[in-house]
C-alpha positions, 0 to 999 in steps of 0.5 A: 754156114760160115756167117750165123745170125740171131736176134735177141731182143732187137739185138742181132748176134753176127759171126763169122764160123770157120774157126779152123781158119781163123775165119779167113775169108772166101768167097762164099764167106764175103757173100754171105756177110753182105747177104747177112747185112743186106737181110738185116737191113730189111728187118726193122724191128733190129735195133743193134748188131754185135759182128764177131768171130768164132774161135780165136781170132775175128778174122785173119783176113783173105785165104789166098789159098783157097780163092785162087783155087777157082781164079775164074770166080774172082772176076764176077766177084771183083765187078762190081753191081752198078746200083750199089758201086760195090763188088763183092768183096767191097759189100761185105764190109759196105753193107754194114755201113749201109745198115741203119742201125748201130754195129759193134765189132768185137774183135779178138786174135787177129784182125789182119787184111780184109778182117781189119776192114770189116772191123772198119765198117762197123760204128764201134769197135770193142777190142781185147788189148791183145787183140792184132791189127793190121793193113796186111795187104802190103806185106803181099805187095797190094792194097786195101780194097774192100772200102777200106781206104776210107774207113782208115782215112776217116779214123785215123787221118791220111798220115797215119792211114798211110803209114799203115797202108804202106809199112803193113805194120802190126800193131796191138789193141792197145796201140789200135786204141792210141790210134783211134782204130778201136773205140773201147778197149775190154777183156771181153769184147763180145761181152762188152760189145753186146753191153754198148748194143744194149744200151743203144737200143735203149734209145729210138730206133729212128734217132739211131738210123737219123744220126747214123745217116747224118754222120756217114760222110759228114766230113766229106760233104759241104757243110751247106748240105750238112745242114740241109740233111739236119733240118729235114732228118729233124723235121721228120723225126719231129712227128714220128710215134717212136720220138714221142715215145722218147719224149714221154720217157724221159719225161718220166725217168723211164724207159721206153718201149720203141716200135719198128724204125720208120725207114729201112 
């Protein structure tokens, strides 16, 4: 396996395993993180996922190498599937998107190309100050395009998502952090990242997937709609068993013990 897995205490632990290559990514590796997420998505008694990877770096991107060994697999890969409007190499970040659960990528070494945007994908991003980023498909002559054209955009705004994009510049944590790329900054990542899971699983699962619902597209949308989204996700939530659990602790000052989220 190059993507590993486990839960503990609601909290899912995700790693990208092939240290010996920086975790490059293949084919089978980009399969094997939708799949993981897809899964993931289906549990509900998960209720944060940290996303990380083995060894010395979290991702050093495409193992161009590896994938034109075989070209005729890439044409599958590259269509994508009508009910989800992603490829495969577009789901393996997208379905960190898609999961109704907050995700935390703690990134470390390289986090260039295809890792940076599966770095994107996730709702928090904790990132060692030496940490390196950047868009380096424009080093090879291409584009980011594995969802992460609106992942950058949306951070960063179209100015700098562009200079980005097109100088392939690498830039630290630190100045990913001065960008917006990075949300915190830490020694360690993995530790910090699975801190901030922690305390976002103190709070109602259904909140968390509501909110996450809410905020995904919520510049892109019409404010109308916005609005329309907020009432009906409140009117839901309103009469849901995990909010009165939420209700009832912090009445008391205490913490509560949620159940499984309502809705995948």
């Amino acid at each position: 396996m190059t993507v590993t897995c486990t839960i503990d205490d609601g909290i899912a632990q995700v790693r990208l395993a092939r240290p010996e290559k920086l975790n490059a990514l293949t084919l089978p590796i980009l399969a094997e993180l939708a799949a993981t997420g897809h899964r993931l998505r289906r549990d509900r008694t998960v209720r944060a996922v940290v996303l990380a990877g083995d060894g010395d770096a979290f991702c050093a991107g495409l193992d161009f190498a590896d994938v034109l060994r075989k070209p005729a697999a890439i044409v599958p890969a590259f269509l994508p599937v009508p009910w989800r409007g992603t490829n495969t190499f577009q789901e393996a970040c997208w379905a960190w998107r898609r999961l109704p659960v907050p995700v935390v990528a703690a990134v470390h070494g390289h986090c260039l190309g295809g890792g940076l945007q599966i770095a994107l994908a996730a709702d928090f991003r904790v990132a060692a100050p030496d940490s390196r980023w950047s868009v380096l498909e424009g080093k090879w002559g291409i584009i980011p395009d594995m969802t992460g054209i609106r992942s950058l955009t949306e951070l960063v705004g179209p100015d700098t998502a562009k200079l980005l994009t097109m100088t392939a510049d690498v830039v630290s944590g630190k100045e990913a952090h001065d960008l917006g790329l990075v949300t915190e900054l830490a020694s360690d990542p993995v530790e910090a990242a699975t801190a901030l899971a922690g305390r976002l699983a103190t709070r109602s699962p259904d909140q968390l997937a509501a909110a996450k619902r809410l905020l995904e597209g919520a510049t892109s949308r019409s404010a109308r709609r916005t609005f329309a989204l907020e009432r009906l996700e409140q009117a839901q939530l309103l009469f849901l068993r995990n909010t009165a659990k939420a209700r009832q602790a912090a009445f008391k000052g205490a913490t509560a013990a949620f159940g499984p989220r309502v809705r995948r």
